[in-house]
C-alpha positions in Angstrom: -129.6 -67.0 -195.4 -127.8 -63.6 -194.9 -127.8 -64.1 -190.9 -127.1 -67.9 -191.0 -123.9 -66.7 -193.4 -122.8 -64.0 -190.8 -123.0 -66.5 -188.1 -120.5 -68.5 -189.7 -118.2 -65.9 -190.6 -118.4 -64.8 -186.6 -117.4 -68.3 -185.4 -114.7 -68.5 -188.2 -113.4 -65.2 -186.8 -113.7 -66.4 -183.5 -111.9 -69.5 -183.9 -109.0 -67.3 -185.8 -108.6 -65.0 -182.7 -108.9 -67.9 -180.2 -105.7 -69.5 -182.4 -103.7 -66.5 -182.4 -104.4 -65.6 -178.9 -102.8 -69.5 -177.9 -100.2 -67.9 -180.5 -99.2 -65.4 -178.5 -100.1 -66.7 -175.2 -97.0 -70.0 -176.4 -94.9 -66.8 -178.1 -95.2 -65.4 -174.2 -94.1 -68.0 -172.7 -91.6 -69.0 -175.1 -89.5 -65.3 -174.9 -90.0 -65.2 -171.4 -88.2 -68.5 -171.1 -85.6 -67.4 -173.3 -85.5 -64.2 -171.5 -84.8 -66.4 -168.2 -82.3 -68.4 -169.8 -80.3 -65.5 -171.0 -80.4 -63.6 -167.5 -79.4 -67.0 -165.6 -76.8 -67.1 -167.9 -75.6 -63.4 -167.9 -75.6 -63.5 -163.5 -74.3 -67.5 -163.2 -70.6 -68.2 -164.0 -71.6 -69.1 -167.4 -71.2 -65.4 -168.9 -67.2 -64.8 -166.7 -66.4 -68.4 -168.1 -67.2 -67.0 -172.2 -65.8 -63.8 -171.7 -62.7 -66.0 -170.6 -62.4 -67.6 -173.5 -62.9 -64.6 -175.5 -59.4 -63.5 -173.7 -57.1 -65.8 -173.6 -54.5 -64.3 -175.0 -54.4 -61.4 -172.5 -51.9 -61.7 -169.4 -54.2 -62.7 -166.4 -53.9 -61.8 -163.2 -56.0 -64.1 -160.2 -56.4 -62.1 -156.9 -58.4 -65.1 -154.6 -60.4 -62.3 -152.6 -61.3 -58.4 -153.5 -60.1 -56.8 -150.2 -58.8 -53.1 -150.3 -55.1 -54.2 -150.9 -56.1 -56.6 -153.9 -57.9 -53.7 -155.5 -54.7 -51.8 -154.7 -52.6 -53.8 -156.3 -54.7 -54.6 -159.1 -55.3 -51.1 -160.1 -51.7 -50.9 -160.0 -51.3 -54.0 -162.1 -53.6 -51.9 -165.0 -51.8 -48.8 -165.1 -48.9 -50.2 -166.0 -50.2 -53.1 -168.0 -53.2 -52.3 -170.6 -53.3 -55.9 -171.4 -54.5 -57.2 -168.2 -56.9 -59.3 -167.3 -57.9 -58.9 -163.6 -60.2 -61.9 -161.9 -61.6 -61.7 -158.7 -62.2 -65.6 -157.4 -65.8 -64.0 -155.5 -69.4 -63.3 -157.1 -70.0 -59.9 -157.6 -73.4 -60.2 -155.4 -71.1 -59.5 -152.4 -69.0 -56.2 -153.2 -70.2 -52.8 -152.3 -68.1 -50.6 -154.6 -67.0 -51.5 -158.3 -63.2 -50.9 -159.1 -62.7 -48.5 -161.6 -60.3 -50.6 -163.3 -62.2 -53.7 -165.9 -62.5 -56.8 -163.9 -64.7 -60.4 -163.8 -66.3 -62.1 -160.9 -65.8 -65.8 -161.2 -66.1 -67.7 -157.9 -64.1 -71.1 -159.6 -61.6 -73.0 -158.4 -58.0 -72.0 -160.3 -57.8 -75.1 -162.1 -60.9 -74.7 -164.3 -60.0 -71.0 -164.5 -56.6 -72.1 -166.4 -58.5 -74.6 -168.2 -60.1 -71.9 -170.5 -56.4 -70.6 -170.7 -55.0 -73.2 -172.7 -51.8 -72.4 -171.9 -51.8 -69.1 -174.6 -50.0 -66.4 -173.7 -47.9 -65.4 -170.9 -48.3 -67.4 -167.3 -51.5 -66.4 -165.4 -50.3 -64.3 -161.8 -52.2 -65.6 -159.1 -52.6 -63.4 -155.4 -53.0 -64.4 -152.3 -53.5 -60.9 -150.7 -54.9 -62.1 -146.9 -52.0 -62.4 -144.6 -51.0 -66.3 -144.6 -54.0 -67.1 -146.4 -52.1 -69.4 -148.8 -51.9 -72.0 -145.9 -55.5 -71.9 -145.3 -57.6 -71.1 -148.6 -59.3 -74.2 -150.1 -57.9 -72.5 -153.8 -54.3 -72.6 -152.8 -54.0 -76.6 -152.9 -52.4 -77.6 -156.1 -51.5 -74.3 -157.0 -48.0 -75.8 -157.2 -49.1 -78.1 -159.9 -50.9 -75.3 -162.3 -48.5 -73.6 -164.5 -48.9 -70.1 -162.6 -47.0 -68.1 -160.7 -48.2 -67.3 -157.5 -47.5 -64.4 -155.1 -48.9 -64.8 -151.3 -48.5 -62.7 -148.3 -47.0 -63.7 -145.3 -46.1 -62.6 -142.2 -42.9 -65.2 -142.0 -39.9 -64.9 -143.3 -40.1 -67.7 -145.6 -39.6 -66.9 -149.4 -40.6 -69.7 -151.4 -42.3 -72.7 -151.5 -42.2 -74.5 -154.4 -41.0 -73.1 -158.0 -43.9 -71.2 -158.9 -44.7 -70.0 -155.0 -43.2 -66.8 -153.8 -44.3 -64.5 -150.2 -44.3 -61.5 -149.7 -44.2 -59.5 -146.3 -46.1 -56.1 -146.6 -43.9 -55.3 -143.7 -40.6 -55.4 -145.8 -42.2 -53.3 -148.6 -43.5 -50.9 -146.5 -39.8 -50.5 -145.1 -38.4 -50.5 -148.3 -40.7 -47.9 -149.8 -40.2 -45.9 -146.7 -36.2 -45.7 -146.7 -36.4 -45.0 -151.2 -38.7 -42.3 -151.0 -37.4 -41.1 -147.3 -33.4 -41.3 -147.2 -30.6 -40.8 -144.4 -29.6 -37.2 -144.8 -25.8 -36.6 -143.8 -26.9 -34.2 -141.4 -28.9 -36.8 -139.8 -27.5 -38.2 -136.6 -30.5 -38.8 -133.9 -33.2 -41.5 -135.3 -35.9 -42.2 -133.1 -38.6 -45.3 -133.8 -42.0 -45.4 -132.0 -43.0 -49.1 -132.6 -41.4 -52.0 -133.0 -44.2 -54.6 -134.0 -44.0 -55.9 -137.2 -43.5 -52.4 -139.0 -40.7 -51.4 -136.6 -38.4 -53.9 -136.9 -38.8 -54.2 -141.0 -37.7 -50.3 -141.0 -35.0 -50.9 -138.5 -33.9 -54.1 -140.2 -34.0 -51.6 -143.7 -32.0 -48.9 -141.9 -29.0 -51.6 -140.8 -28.7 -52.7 -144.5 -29.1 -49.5 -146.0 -28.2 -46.6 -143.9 -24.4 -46.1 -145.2 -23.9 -42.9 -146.0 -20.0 -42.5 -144.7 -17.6 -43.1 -142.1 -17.6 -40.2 -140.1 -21.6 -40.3 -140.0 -22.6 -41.5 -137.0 -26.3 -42.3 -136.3 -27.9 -43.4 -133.3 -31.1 -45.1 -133.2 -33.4 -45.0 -129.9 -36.1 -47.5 -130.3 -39.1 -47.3 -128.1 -40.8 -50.9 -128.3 -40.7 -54.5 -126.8 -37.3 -55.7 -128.5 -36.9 -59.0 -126.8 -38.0 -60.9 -130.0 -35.4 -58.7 -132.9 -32.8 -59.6 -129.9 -33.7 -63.0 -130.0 -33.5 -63.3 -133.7 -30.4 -60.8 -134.1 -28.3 -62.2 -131.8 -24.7 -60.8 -133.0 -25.7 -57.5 -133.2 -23.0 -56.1 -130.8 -20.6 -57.3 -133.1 -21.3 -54.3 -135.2 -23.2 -51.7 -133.5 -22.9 -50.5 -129.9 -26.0 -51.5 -127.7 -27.7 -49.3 -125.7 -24.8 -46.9 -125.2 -24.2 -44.0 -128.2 -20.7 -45.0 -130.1 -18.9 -41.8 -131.7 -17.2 -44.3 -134.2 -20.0 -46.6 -134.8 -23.8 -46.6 -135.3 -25.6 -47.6 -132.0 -29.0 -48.8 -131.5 -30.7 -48.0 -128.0 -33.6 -49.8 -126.7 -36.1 -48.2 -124.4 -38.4 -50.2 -122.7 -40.0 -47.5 -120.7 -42.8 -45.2 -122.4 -41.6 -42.8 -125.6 -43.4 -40.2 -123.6 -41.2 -40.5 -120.9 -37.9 -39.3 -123.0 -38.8 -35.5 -123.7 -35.1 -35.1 -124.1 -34.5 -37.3 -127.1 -37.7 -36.4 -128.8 -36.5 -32.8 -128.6 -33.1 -33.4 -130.2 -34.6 -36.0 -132.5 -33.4 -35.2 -136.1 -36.5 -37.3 -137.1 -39.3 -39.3 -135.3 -40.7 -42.4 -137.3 -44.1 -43.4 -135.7 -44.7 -47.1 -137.1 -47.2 -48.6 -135.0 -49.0 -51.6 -136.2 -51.9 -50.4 -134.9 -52.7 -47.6 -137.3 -55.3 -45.6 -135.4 -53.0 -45.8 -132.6 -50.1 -44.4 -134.3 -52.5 -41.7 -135.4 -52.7 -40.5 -131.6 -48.8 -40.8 -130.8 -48.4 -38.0 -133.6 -51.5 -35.6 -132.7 -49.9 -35.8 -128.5 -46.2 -35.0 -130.3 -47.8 -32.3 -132.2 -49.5 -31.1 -129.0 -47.3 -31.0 -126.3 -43.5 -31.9 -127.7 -41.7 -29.3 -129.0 -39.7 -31.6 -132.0 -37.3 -29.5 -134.3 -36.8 -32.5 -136.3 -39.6 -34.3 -138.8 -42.2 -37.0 -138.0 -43.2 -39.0 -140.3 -46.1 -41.4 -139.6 -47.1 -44.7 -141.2 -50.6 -44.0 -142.4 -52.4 -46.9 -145.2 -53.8 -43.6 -146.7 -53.1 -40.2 -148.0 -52.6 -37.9 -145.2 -52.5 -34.4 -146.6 -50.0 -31.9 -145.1 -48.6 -34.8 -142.9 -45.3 -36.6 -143.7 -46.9 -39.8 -144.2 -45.6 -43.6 -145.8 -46.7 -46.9 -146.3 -50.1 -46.1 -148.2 -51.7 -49.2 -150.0 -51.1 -47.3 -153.4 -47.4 -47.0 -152.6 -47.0 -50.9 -151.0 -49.1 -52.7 -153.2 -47.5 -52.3 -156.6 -46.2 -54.8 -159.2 -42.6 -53.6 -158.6 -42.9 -54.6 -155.1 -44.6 -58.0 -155.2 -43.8 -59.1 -158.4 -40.3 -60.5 -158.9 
């Protein structure tokens, strides 16, 4: 009786561990699915969408892609506003580096994005950062429709759009920054320009509007660069500066067609030597051949997108893409 009573207590206790193994086995497979289902959350949009809605109140800022300049300006946009929001319209899966300023990843289109806004708070900023991008991203149609106000890059000269559209030329801000932080000194009477793409004629544009000093200051600016499309677009500008022939009671502007290398002369006597190449790299090589075999008294100053220690440099990202710039 003993041993039929133990039997019976071993198949009870079998039974009990083949329960709470199917227990734990269905536990398993329960937290693992949970586990998935909070994961597929966390890396789908669902997690960028709630932490949307968690902020609504801040002031957003939409930059459509996360190039170098929209982490530029973004960063910018931090420093000077602790309350911002920054969205990047990309999934984080295809960026290297993570900006050191607080950001979310949602790849949405900018209508559902201001559907979690609600209208609360200030109007969202949205950036087009890609040079004329805003004519041929899918996310800029309708933006005219969405209460934003949108900021796009351009290499026109077009201004606005609609109401809420506004360009911006990185060309003009670069020559803007350049002429504030770098200004005509009265002693200053020889300017010479290598370049004159895009970057050339915004800084000689600049220079016309704001290169007043006085009226016995008389500067002469030598241009080396193909000039047949500012003449075509200037077309009066005889009427206040002499062409091609230095003025000693007016400002003159002389184009050079030939090589700068080919004008040892003026490079020598140059009170200053802007090298604004659109092509950065070669810029870079104009300055290192002046360096090496011109002997200029005056300064260079070379357009560099970043820091150049020990070099006159302008026109960084950090210094172009700023909120005081773009934003207006």
């Amino acid at each position: 009786m003993k041993a039929r009573k133990n039997i019976y207590l071993y198949f009870i206790a079998a039974i009990v561990l083949v329960y709470i193994g199917l227990f734990l086995l269905l536990s398993a497979g329960i937290m693992v699915t949970l586990l998935g289902a909070v994961v597929s959350f966390i890396t789908s949009e669902g997690m960028p969408f709630l932490m949307l809605s968690l902020q609504r109140h801040k002031n957003w800022y939409y930059f459509a892609d996360c190039g170098v300049e929209s982490n530029t300006l973004a960063a910018n946009i931090y420093k000077g506003d602790p309350n911002a929001l920054i969205i990047y319209g990309e999934k984080r899966i295809s960026q290297i580096e993570i900006p050191n300023h607080p950001c979310i990843y949602l790849s949405a289109s900018p209508d559902k994005i201001m559907a979690k806004k609600r209208n609360i708070g200030t109007k969202c900023k949205f950036f087009f950062m890609k040079e004329n991008d805003i004519g041929i991203n899918s996310r800029a149609v309708n933006l005219h429709e969405l209460p934003v106000e949108v900021y796009a890059r351009t290499t026109n000269g077009q201004d606005k759009l609609s109401g809420n559209i506004n360009f911006f030329h990185s060309y003009e801000c670069c020559a803007r920054q350049y002429w504030r932080s770098k200004p005509l000194c009265s002693h200053e009477n020889t300017i010479v320009l290598i370049g004159f793409g895009n970057y050339g004629c915004s800084i000689l544009e600049r220079a016309i509007l704001t290169n007043i000093i006085s009226i016995e200051q008389h500067v002469a600016y030598h241009i080396f660069g193909d000039a047949r499309e500012f003449f075509a677009i200037h077309d009066r500008l005889g009427e206040l500066f002499s062409l091609d022939e230095e003025s000693g009671t007016r400002d003159s502007l002389l184009f050079h067609g030939e090589n700068w290398a080919e004008h040892r002369s003026i490079l020598e006597q140059a009170d200053r030597i802007i090298i604004c190449e659109d092509d950065e790299q070669n810029g870079w090589s104009i300055f290192w051949t002046l360096n090496k075999y011109f002997k200029v008294p005056g300064r260079i100053d070379l357009r560099s997108s970043r820091k150049a220690p020990g070099i006159s440099y302008f026109g960084t990202n950090e210094d172009i893409y700023t909120s005081q710039q773009i934003i207006f």
